[in-house]
C-alpha positions in Angstrom: 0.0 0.0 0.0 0.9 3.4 -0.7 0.8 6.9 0.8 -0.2 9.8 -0.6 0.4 13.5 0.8 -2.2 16.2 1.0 -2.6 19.6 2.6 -5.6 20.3 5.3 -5.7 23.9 5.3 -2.5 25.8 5.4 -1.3 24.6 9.3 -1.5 20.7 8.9 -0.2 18.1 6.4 -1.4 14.5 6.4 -0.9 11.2 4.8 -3.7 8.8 3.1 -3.8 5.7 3.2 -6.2 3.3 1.5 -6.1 -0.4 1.8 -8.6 -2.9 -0.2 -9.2 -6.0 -1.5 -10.3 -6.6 -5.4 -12.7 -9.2 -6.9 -14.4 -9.6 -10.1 -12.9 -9.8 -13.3 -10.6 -6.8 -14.8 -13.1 -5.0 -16.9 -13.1 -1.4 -14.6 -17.0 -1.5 -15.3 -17.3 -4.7 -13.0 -14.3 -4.6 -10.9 -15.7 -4.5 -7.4 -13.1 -3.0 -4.5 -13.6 -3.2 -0.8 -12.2 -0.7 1.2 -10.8 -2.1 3.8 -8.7 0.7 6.0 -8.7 4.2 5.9 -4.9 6.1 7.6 -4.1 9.5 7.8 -1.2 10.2 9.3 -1.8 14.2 11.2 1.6 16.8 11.0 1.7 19.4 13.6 2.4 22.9 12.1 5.5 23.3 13.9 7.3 20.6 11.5 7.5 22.8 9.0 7.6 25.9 10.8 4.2 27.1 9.9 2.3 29.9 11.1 -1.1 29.3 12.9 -2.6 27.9 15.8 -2.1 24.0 16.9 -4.6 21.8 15.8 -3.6 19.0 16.9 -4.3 18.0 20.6 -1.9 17.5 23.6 1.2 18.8 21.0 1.6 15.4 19.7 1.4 14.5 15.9 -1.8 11.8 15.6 -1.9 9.1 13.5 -6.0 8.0 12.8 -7.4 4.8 11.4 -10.6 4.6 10.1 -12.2 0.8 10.0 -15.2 1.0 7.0 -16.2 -2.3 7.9 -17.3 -1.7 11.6 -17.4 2.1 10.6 -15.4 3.4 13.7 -12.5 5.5 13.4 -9.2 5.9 16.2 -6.8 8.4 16.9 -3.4 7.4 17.8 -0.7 9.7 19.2 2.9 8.9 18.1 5.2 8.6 21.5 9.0 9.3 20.4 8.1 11.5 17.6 10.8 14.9 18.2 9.0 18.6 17.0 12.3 19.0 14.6 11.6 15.2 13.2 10.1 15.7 9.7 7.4 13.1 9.2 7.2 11.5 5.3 5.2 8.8 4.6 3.3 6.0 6.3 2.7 2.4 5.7 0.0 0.4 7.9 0.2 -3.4 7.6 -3.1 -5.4 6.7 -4.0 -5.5 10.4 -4.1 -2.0 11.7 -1.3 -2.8 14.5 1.7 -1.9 13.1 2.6 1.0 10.5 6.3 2.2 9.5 6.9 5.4 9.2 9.5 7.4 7.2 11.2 10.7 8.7 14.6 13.2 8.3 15.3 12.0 12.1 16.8 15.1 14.3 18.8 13.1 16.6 20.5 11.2 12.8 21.5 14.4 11.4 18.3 14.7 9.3 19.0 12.0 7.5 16.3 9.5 6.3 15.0 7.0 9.2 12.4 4.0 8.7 10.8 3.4 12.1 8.2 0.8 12.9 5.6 1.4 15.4 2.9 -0.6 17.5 -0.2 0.1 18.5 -0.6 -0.1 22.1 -4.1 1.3 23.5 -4.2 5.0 22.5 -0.7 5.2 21.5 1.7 4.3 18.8 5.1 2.5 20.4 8.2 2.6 18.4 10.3 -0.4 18.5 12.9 -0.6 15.3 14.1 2.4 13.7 17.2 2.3 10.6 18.4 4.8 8.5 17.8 4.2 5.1 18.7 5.0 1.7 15.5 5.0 -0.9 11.8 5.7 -0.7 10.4 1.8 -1.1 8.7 0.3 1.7 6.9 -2.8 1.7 4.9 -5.2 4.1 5.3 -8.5 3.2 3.0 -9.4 5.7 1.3 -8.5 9.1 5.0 -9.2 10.7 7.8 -8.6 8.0 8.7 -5.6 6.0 11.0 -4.9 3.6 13.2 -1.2 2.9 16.5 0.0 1.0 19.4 -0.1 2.9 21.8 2.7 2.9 24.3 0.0 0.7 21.5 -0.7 -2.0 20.8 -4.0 -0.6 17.2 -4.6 0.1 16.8 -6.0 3.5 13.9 -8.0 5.2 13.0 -7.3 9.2 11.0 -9.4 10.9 9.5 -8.3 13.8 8.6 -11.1 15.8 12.1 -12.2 16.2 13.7 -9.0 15.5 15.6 -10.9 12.7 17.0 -8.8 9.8 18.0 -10.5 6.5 19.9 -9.3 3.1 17.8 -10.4 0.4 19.5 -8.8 -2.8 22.2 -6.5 -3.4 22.6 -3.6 -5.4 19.3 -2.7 -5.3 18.4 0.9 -7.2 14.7 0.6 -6.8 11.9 -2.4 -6.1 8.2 -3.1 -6.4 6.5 -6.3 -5.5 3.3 -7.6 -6.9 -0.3 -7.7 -5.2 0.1 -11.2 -3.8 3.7 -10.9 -2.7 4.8 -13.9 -5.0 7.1 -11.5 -7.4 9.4 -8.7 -7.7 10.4 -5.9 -10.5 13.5 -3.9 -9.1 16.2 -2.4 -10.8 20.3 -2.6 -10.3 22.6 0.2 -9.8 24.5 1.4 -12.2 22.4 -0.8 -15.0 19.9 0.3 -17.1 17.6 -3.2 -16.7 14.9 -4.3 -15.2 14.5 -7.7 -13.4 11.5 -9.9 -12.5 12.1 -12.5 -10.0 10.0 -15.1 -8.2 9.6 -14.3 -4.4 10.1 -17.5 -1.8 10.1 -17.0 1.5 13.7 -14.5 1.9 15.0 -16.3 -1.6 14.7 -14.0 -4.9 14.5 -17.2 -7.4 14.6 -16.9 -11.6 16.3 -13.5 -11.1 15.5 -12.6 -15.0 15.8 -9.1 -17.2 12.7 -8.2 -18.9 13.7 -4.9 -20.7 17.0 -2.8 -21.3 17.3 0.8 -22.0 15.7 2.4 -19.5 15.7 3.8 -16.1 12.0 3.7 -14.4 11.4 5.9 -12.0 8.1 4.3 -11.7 6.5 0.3 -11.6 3.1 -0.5 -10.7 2.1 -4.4 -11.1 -1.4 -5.3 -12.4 -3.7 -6.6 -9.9 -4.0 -9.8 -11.7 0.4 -10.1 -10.9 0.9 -11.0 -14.7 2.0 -7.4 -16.0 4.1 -4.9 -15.0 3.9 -1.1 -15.9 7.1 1.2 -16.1 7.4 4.6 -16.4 11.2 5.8 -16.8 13.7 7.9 -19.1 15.4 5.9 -21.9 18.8 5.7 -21.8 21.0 5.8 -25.4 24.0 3.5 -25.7 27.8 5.3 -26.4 26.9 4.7 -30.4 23.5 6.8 -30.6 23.1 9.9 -30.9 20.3 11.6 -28.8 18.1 14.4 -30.6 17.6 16.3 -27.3 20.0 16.9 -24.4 18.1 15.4 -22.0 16.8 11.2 -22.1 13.4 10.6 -23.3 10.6 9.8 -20.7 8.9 6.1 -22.2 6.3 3.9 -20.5 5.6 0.4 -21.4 3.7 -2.5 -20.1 6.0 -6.0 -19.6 3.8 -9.3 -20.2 5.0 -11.8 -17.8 4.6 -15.5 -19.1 
């Protein structure tokens, strides 16, 4: 799941976050979508030096889940949280009880930190934190996620045992499919893109699907057959480019 920043007003900055299930075939006219989970992560004004008056209560920045199926909603204040951290981005696993959150941490020099929280009664504990070096998070499940390390290598963490794991190396930037059971990341300093089958920690039949291009996008078809990416195309040494700058393509990628 992804999270997506707006503006409430001009004192407040918040995160959505929509989780859902799909069903029905892939025609949009009779796809149906459940909403499952509703998170909006709540910025205090004084993050980014804002004028205005607080909104937020007790000078704490909120995190609030909204449950459509029961239709009740909770606020959540986030304990650990410094007034000169700079919140990002959430991430709430399937469950509602844990949710990573990304930051420019105060006491790491401003410097990009994944922290994983859980909930505990009206508050939101913080248990892991890591400094990290991309913008790709991922729950593999209610218990395991997966991040960019500061050395491009894409690390799992598991949180029941507090167990962290290398899974590949060299790692530019990743996307896995719906149902978990695929990957599409790309390599630094190559212009490819690989799919790979997903097993447990093990990246199996590791295999390039296209060349030539740098995405700075991939989104994966519901149905985890196709793969979409948006990127600039990069020329070899023996063509010539018309333009200065590399041409922005987008294609889909079949998988068989």
């Amino acid at each position: 799941m992804r999270s997506f920043p707006f503006f409430l007003g001009d004192n407040l900055k918040a995160y959505f976050l929509a989780g859902w299930q799909g069903k029905g075939n892939r025609q949009d006219q009779h796809q149906e979508r459940i909403l499952c989970t509703i998170c909006f992560l709540v910025v205090q004004q004084f993050v980014y030096q804002l004028p205005g008056r607080n909104l937020v209560d007790h000078g704490a920045d909120s995190l609030y889940i909204y449950d459509v199926g029961s239709q009740t909603s909770s606020k959540y204040q986030l304990k650990g949280i410094l007034k000169e951290d700079t919140l990002l981005s959430v991430n709430l696993a399937n469950d509602g009880r844990s949710v990573l959150l990304q930051l420019f941490g105060a006491k790491q020099g401003q410097k990009k930190v994944l922290t994983l929280g859980k909930v505990s009664g009206k508050n939101i504990e913080f248990q892991y934190e890591r400094q990290i070096g991309g913008d790709s998070v991922a729950w593999m499940n209610n218990d395991q996620f997966v991040f960019l390390g500061t050395d491009n290598s894409l690390y799992e963490y598991d949180q029941r045992n507090g167990e962290l794991s290398v899974i590949l190396e060299k790692v530019l930037d990743f996307e896995f499919s719906p149902d978990r059971k695929n990957i599409a990341y790309t390599v630094y300093d190559q212009n490819v893109t690989y799919v790979a089958k997903v097993q447990g920690r093990n990246i199996l039949y590791n295999e390039p699907v296209y060349r030539g291009i740098v995405p700075t996008h991939m989104y994966w078809n519901p149905n985890n057959k196709s793969v979409l990416l948006q990127g600039q195309k990069q020329l070899d040494s023996s063509q010539t480019a018309p333009t200065d700058s590399p041409s922005k393509e987008s294609l889909i990628i079949e998988l068989k």
